[in-house]
C-alpha positions in Angstrom: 22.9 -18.5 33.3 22.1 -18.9 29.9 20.8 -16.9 27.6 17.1 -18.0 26.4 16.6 -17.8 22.3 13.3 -18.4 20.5 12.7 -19.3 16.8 11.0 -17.0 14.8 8.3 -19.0 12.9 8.3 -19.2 9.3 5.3 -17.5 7.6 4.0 -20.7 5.9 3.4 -22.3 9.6 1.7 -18.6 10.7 -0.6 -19.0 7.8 -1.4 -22.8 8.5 -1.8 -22.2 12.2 -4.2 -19.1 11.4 -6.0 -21.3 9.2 -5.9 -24.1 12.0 -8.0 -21.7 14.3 -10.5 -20.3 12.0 -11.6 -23.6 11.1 -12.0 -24.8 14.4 -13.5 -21.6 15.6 -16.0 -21.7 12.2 -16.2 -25.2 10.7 -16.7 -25.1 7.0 -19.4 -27.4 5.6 -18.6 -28.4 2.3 -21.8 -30.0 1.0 -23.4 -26.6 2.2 -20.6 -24.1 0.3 -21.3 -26.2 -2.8 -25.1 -26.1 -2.4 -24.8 -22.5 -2.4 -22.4 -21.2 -4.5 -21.9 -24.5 -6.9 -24.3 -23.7 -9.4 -23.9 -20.0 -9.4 -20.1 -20.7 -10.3 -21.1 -23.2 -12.7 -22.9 -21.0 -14.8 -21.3 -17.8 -13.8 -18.5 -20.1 -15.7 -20.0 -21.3 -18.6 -21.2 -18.1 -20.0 -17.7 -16.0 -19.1 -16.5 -19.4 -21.5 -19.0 -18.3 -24.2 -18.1 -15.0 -24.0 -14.5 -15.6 -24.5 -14.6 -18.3 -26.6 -17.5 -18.8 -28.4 -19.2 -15.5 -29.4 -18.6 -14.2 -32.9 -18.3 -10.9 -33.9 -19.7 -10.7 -36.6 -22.9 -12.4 -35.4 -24.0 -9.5 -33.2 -23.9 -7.5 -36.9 -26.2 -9.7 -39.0 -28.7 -12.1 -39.2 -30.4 -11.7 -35.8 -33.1 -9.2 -34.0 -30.1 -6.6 -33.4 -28.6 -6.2 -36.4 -28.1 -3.0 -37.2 -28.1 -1.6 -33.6 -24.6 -2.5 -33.1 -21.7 -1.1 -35.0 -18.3 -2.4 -36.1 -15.8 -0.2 -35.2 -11.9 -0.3 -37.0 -8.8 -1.1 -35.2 -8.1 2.0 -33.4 -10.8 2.5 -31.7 -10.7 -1.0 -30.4 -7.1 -0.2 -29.4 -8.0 3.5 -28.0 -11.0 2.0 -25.8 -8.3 -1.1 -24.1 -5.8 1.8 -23.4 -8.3 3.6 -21.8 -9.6 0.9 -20.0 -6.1 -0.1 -19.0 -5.8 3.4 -17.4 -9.3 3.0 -15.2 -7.2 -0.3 -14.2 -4.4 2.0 -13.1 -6.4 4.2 -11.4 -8.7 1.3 -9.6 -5.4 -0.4 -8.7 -4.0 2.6 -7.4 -7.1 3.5 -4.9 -6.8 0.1 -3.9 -3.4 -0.4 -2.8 -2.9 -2.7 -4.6 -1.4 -4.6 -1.6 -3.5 -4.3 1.3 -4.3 -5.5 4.8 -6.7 -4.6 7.6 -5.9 -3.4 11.6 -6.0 -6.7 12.7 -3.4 -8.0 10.6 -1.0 -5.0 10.6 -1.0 -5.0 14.5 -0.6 -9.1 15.0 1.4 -9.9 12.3 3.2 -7.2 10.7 4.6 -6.3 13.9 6.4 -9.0 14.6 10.0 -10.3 13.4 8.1 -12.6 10.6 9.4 -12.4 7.5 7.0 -9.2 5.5 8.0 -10.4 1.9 6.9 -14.2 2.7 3.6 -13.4 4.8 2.3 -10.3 1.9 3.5 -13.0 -1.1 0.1 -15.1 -1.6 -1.8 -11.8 -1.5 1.0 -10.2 -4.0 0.4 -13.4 -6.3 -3.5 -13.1 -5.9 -3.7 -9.6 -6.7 -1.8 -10.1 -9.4 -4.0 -12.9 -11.0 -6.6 -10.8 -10.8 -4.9 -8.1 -13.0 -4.1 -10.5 -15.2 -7.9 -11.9 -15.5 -9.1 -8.2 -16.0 -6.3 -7.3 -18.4 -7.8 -10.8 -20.6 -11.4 -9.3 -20.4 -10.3 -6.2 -21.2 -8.4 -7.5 -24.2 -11.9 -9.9 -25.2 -14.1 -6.6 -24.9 -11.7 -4.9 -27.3 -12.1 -7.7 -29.7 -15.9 -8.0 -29.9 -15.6 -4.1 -30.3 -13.4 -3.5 -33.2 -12.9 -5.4 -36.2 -13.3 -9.6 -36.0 -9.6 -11.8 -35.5 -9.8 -15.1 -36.4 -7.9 -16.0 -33.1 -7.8 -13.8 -30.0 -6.2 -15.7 -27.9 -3.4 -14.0 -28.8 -4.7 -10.3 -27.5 -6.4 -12.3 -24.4 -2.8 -13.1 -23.5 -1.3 -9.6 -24.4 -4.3 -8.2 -22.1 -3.4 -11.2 -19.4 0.2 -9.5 -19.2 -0.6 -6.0 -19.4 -3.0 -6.6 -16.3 -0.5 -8.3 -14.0 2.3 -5.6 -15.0 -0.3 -2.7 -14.0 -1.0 -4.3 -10.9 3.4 -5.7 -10.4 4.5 -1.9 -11.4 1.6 -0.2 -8.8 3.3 -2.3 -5.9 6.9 -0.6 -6.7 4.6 2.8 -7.1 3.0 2.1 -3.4 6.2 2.3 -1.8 7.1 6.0 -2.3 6.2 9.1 -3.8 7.6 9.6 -6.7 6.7 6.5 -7.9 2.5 6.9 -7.3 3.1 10.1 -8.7 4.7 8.7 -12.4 2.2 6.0 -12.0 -0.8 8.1 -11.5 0.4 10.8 -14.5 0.9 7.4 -16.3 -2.4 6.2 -16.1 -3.9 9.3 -16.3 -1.6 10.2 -19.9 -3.0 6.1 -21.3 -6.6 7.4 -20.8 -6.1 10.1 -22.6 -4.2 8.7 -25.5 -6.9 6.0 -25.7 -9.7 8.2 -25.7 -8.0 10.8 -28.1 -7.4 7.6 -30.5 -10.8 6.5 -30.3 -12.0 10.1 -30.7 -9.7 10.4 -34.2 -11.1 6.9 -35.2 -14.8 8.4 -35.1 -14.0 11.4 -37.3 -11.6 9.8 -39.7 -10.2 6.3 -39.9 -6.8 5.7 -40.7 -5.9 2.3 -42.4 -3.4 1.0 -39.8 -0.9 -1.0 -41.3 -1.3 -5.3 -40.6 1.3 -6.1 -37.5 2.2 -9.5 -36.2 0.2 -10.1 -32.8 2.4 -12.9 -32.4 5.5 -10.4 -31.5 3.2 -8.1 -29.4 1.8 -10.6 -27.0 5.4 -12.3 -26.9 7.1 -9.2 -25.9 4.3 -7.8 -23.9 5.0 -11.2 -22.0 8.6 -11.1 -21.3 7.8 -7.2 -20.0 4.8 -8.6 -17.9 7.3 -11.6 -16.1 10.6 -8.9 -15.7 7.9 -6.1 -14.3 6.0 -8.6 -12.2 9.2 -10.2 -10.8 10.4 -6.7 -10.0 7.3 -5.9 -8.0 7.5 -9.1 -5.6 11.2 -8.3 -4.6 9.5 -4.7 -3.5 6.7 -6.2 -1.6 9.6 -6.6 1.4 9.6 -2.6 1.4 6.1 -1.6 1.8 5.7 -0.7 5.3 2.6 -0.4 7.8 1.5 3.4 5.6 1.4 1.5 2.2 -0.2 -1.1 3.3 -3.2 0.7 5.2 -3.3 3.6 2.0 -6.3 1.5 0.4 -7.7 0.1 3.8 -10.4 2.2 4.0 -11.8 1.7 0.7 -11.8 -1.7 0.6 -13.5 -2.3 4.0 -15.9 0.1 2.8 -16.2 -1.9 -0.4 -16.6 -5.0 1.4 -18.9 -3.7 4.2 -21.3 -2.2 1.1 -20.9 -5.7 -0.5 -21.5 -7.6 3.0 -25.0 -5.3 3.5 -26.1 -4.7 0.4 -25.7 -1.0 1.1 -24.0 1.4 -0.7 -23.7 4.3 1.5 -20.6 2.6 3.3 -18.5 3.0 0.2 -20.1 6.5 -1.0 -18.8 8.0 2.8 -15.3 6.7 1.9 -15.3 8.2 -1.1 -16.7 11.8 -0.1 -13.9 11.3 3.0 -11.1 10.4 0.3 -13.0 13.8 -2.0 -12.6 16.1 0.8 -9.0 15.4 2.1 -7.8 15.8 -1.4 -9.7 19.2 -1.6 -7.7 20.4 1.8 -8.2 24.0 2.7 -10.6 26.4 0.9 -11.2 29.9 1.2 -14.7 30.5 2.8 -17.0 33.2 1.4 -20.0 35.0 2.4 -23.2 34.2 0.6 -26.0 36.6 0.0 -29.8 36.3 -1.3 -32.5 34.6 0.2 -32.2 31.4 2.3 -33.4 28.9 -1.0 -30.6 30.3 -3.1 -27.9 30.5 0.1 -28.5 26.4 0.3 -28.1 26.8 -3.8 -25.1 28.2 -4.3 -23.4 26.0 -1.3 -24.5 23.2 -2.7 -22.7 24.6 -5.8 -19.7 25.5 -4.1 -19.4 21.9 -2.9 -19.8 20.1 -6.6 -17.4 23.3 -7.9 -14.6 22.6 -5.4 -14.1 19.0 -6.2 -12.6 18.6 -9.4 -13.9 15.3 -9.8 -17.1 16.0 -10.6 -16.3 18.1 -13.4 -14.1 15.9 -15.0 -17.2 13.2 -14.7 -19.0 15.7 -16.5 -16.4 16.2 -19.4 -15.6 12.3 -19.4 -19.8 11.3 -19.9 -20.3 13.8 -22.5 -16.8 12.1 -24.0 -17.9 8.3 -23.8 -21.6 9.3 -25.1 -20.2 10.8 -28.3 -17.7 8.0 -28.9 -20.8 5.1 -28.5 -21.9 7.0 -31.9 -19.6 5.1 -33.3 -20.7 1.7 -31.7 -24.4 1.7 -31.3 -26.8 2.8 -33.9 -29.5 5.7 -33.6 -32.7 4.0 -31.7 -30.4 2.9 -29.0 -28.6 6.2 -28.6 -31.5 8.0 -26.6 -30.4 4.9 -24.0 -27.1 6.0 -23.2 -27.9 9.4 -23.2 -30.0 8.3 -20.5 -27.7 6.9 -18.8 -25.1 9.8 -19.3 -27.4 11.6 -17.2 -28.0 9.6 -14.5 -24.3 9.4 -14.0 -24.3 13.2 -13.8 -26.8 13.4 -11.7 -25.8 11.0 -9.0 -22.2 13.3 -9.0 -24.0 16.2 -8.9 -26.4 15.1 -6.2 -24.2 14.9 -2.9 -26.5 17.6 -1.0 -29.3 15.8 -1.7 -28.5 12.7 -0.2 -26.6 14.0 2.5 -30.2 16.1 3.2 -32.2 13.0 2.9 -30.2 10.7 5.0 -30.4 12.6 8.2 -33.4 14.1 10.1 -31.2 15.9 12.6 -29.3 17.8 9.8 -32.9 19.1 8.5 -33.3 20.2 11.6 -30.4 21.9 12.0 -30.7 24.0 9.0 -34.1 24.8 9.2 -37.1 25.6 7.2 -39.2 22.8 5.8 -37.9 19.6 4.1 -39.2 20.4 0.3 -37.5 23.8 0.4 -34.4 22.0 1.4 -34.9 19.2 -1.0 -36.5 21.6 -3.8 -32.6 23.6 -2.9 -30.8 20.7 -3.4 -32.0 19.7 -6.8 -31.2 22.7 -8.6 -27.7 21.7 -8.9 -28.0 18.0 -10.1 -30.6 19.5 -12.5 -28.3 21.9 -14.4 -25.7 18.9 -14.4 -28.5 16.6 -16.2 -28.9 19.3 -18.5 -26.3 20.5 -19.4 -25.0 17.0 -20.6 -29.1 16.6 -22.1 -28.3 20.1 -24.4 -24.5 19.4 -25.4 -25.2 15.7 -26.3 -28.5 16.7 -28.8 -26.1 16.2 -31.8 -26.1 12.4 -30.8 -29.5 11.7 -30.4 -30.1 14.3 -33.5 -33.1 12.4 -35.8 -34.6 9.6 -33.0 -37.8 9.8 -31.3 -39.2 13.3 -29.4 -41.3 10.7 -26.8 -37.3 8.5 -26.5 -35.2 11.4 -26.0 -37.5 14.3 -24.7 -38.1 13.2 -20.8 -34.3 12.2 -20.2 -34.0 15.0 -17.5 -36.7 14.8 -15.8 -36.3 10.6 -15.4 -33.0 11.2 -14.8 -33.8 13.8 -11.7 -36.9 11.6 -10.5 -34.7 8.0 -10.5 -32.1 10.5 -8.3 -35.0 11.8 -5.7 -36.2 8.2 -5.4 -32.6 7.0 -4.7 -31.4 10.1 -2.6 -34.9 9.9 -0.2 -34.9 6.3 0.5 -35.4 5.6 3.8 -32.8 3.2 5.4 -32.5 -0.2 4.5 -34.6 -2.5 6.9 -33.5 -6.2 6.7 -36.6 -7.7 8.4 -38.5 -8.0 5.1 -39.5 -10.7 3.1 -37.4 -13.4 2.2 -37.6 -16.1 -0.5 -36.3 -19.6 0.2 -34.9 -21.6 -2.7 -32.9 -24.5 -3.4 -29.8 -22.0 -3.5 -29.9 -20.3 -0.1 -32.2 -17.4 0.8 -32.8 -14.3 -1.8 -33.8 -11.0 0.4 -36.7 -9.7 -2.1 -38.1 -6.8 0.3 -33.8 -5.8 -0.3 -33.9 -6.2 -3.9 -37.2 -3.4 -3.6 -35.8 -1.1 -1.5 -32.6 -1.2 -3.6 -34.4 -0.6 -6.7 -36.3 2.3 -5.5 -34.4 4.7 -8.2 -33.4 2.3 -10.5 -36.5 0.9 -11.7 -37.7 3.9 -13.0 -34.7 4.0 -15.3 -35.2 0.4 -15.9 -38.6 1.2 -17.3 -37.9 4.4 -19.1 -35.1 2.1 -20.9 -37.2 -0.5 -21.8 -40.1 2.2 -23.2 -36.6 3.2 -25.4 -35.8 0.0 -26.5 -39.1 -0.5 -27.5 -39.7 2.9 -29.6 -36.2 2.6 -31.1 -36.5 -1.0 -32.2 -40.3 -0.5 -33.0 
C-alpha cells in the first residue's frame, strides 16, 4: 500500500486563505471605512507633514504670542534628550516583544510544520517600520528642541535607522537571556547618558565642535540595514515563550484602547509589578487601624522599585524643562510632575475604590479607608512640590501654591469613579458616532487639571 504524503502549505497561501475567511465572515465596506476614518487620516496627515516639514524653529522664539515662553536649547541637550528618548524606545520595545502574537495564533498556526520565519516576517517588517517612524519623530522633536538646521532630513533619517535597529537588535535580544539582559542594561545605560548630557548642558554648555551629519546618518544607515537584516534571520528562533512574553500587555493595551478603559492595562502592569517584586518578607504592623492601612499602603509603593525611580526620574525631567520653557509656564509642569507622582503613588486608593467587596472586607467606613489611602500619594506630591520650589522660584504664589492639593483632588476624582457605563449619550456626526457621556466620565480627574492649567497659563502669560 502506499504511503500517503501531504504538502505543507506555504505561509503566503495561509495568510491569503486567512484573509479569504475573515472577509467572508466580515465583509468590509469601503465607502464606510473611508467615511469614517478618511478625513481623520487626512488631517491627522497634514499636520504630522507640517510638523516635519514645515515648522520653523525659530518661529516658536519670536515674533508671535509665545515668544519668550519657549527656550532654545544648544546641541547637547537636543542630543541628550533623543538618547534618552531612544532608551524609553528600548524599554517600550522590550515590554512589548517586540514580536508578538496572541493564543489563537500560537495554537493554530505556530503549531504546525509551516514555515515560523515566513508566517512572523510581515509582522517583523511592520514592527520594524514602526521603529523607524518613531526613531524619525524622535529625531524631528530633537530638532525643534535644540538649536535650528537648515535641513533635518538628514537627522529624520539618522532617527528612521536608529528606530528600526532598536526594534531589529530587540528581536535577537527576545530570543534568550543574555541578550534581553545586555539589551535592557543597554537601554537603561542610553537613558542615563542622555539625561546626564542634558543635565551638563543646563549648568554649563560646552561648544561642541561642527560634525558632518552627512557621515552620521550614512553610517547610522549601513548599521541600521546589517542590524535589521540580522534580526529577520533570528525571527526563525523565537519560539512559542518569546512570542507570548509581550502578549499580555498588548491585549491589555488593545482591550483598554477597544473600551476606552484604562483599568485593563493598569491590572497588567500591577501583575507584571508584582511578579518582578517575587517573595517579600512579611512583617507585623502595630498602631491603630488608620495607620496599619498607612504604612501597608507604604510598604506596597516601597517594595516596587518602580515607583521610586518615577519619583527620581519627574523631579529629573522638571529641572531639565528649566532649560526649555520660561518661568510663567514652569508652575504647569510642576503640575504635572505631581500628578504623575500621584497616580504612582496612588495604587491603594484605586484598588479601594474599585471594589465594594474589598471595603467590606477590611472594614470600618469608606472615608477612613479612603482618608488611609491618601496619605501616601500625598507625601509623594509633596515631596516632588518641596524639592522642585527652586524651579518655580519667582512665579506666581496663586500659580504655584495649590499644586498639591489639585494634584491629590484630580487623583480622588480619578481613583473613585464609578465604572464606565456605555449606555450614555451619544453624538451622531458625519464621521461616525462620538460617545460624549464617555468623554465625561473619562474626564472626571482630568478636568480639574485641565482647568487648573489653563488658570496657569493665564496668570503666567497675563
Amino acid at each position: 500500500m502506499a504511503a500517503v504524503t501531504t504538502a505543507v502549505p506555504s505561509a503566503r497561501v495561509v495568510r491569503r486563505r486567512i484573509r479569504t475567511w475573515r472577509r467572508a465572515r466580515k465583509p468590509t465596506d469601503i465607502g464606510a471605512v473611508l467615511a469614517v476614518w478618511g478625513l481623520p487620516v487626512f488631517v491627522a496627515g497634514g499636520l504630522l507633514w507640517h510638523v516635519l516639514g514645515r515648522i520653523d524653529p525659530n518661529a516658536l522664539r519670536s515674533g508671535d504670542s509665545v515668544a519668550g515662553l519657549v527656550r532654545e536649547v544648544d546641541s547637547l541637550f537636543a542630543v541628550g534628550l533623543a538618547l534618552a528618548a531612544f532608551g524609553l524606545l528600548m524599554a517600550a520595545v522590550r515590554a512589548l516583544g517586540p514580536v508578538v502574537v496572541d493564543s489563537a495564533e500560537r495554537f493554530w498556526i505556530h503549531s504546525t510544520p509551516l514555515d515560523r520565519s515566513a508566517v512572523l516576517a510581515p509582522r517583523y517588517w511592520a514592527t520594524t517600520a514602526g521603529g523607524g517612524a518613531v526613531g524619525l519623530l524622535i529625531a524631528r522633536g530633537s530638532t525643534l528642541v535644540g538649536t535650528a538646521v537648515d535641513n533635518w532630513w538628514w537627522f529624520g533619517g539618522t532617527g528612521a535607522a536608529i528606530g528600526a535597529s532598536v526594534v531589529g537588535w530587540g528581536v535577537c535580544a527576545q530570543i534568550s537571556r543574555l541578550g534581553d539582559r545586555w539589551y535592557r542594561n543597554f537601554s537603561v545605560g542610553l537613558l542615563c547618558i542622555g539625561v546626564l548630557g542634558s543635565s551638563v548642558s543646563v549648568i554649563y554648555a560646552p561648544a561642541l565642535p561642527a560634525s558632518p551629519v552627512m557621515w552620521a546618518a550614512a553610517f547610522a544607515a549601513v548599521s541600521g540595514v546589517a542590524i535589521v537584516s540580522v534580526g529577520r534571520r533570528h525571527v526563525r528562533r523565537l519560539n512559542r515563550a518569546a512570542l507570548e512574553r509581550g502578549s499580555g500587555l498588548v491585549t491589555s493595551l488593545s482591550a483598554a484602547t477597544t473600551t476606552m478603559d484604562s483599568s485593563f492595562f493598569s491590572s497588567e502592569m500591577d501583575l507584571r509589578t508584582w511578579r518582578r517584586v517575587g517573595l517579600v518578607r512579611s512583617r507585623s504592623f502595630s498602631g491603630s487601624r488608620w495607620r496599619m492601612f498607612v504604612d501597608a499602603d507604604a510598604r506596597r509603593v516601597l517594595r516596587d522599585r518602580s515607583t521610586v525611580s518615577t519619583l527620581v526620574a519627574v523631579t529629573i525631567v522638571v529641572y531639565l524643562c528649566t532649560a526649555v520653557f520660561a518661568l510663567p509656564l514652569r508652575p504647569l509642569v510642576l503640575l504635572l510632575a505631581c500628578c504623575v507622582v500621584g497616580t504612582v503613588f496612588g495604587r491603594g486608593l484605586r484598588d479601594i475604590n474599585s471594589s465594594s467587596a474589598f471595603r467590606a472586607a477590611l472594614g470600618g467606613s469608606d472615608r477612613s479607608l479612603r482618608s488611609a489611602h491618601l496619605v501616601v500619594p500625598a507625601v509623594g506630591a509633596i515631596a516632588v512640590f518641596v524639592v522642585c520650589q527652586p524651579v518655580v522660584f519667582g512665579g506666581s504664589v496663586w500659580a504655584v501654591l495649590p499644586i498639591p492639593l489639585v494634584a491629590l483632588v484630580a487623583l480622588y476624582r480619578s481613583a473613585s469613579r464609578p465604572p464606565l457605563e456605555y449606555g450614555g449619550l451619544i453624538l451622531e456626526t458625519p464621521m461616525g458616532q462620538v460617545p460624549v457621556d464617555m468623554f465625561r466620565q473619562l474626564l472626571r480627574g482630568p478636568l480639574v487639571v485641565l482647568a487648573f492649567a489653563a488658570v496657569q497659563i493665564a496668570i503666567g502669560v497675563g
